[in-house]
C-alpha positions in Angstrom: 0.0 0.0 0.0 1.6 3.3 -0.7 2.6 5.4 2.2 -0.3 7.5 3.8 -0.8 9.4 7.0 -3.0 6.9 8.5 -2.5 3.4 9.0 -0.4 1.0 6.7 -2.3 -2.1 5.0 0.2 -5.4 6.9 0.0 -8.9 7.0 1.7 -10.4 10.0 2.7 -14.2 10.8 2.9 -15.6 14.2 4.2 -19.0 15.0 3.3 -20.4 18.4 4.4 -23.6 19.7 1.2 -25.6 21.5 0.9 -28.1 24.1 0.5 -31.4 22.6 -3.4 -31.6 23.4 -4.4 -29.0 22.3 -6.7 -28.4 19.6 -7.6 -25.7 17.1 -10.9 -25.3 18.6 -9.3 -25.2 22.1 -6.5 -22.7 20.9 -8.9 -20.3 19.1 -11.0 -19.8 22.1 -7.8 -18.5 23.8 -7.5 -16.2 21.0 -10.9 -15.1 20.9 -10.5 -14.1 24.3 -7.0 -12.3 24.1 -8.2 -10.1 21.2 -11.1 -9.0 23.3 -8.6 -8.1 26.3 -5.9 -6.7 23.8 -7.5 -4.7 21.1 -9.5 -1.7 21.2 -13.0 -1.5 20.7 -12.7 -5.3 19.2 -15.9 -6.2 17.5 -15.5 -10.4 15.9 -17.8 -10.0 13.0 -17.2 -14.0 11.4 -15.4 -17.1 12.3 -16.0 -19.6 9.9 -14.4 -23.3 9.9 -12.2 -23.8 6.5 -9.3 -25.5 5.8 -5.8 -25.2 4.6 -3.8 -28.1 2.7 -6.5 -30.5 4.5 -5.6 -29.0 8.0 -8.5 -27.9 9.3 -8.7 -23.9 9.8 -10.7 -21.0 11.1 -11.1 -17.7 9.1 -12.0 -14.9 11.7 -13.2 -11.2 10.5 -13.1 -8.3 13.2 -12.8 -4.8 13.5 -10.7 -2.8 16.1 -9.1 0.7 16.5 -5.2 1.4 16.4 -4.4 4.8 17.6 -8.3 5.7 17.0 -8.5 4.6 13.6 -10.5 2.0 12.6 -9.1 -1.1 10.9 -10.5 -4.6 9.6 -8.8 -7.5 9.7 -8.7 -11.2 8.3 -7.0 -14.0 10.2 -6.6 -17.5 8.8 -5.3 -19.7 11.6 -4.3 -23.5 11.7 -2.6 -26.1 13.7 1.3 -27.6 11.8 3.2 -29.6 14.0 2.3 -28.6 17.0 2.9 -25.2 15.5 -0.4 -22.4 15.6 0.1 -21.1 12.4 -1.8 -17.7 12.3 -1.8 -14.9 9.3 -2.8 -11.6 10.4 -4.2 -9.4 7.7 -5.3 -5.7 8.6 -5.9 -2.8 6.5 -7.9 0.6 7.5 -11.5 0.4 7.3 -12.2 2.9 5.2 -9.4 1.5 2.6 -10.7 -2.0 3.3 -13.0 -2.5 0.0 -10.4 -1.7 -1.8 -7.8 -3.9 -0.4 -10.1 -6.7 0.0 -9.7 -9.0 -2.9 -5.7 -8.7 -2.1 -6.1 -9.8 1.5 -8.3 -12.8 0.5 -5.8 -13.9 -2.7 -2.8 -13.8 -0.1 -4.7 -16.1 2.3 -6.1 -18.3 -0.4 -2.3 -18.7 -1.6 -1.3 -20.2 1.7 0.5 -24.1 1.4 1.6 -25.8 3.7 2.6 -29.2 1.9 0.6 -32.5 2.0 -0.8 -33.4 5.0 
């Protein structure tokens, strides 16, 4: 996205090791609680099952504020050895329209190898 005053369009990975029993449902209810805590004026809008390279996955939609702008973001998270796998994509929500076909053609790219 080219540089603006506002906020910058980002898509961020995060790799956390899980305990063995744990489970995607089990691990996304964690998250769903930690965005709540961590992010202002949080609103979860979807979370709908899917899957990625047969692994099963959840797709989450939600809106929050950074620095009192609002921004939308798209998070496609499955489990990989023992590994939550999570890609973070945010944009402002006023550019978000815009943006949104990118977003979902970055996720939808996402391999991970035969399962």
């Amino acid at each position: 996205q080219p540089a603006t005053d506002g906020f910058r369009a980002n898509h961020v990975w995060t790799l956390d090791r899980l305990p063995a029993d744990m489970d995607l449902r089990s691990w996304q209810l964690g998250n769903d609680q930690l965005l709540s805590l961590t992010l202002d004026e949080y609103v979860l809008l979807d979370l709908e099952r899917t899957e990625v390279d047969g692994y099963d996955a959840v797709r989450r939609l939600a809106c929050h504020s950074v620095q009192g702008e609002a921004v939308t973001m798209t998070q496609l998270a499955f489990i990989f050895g023992g590994i939550g796998v999570t890609l973070t994509s945010t944009v402002s929500t006023m550019r978000y329209l815009d943006l949104a076909n990118d977003l979902v053609e970055v996720q939808a790219g996402l391999s991970v190898g035969s399962n």
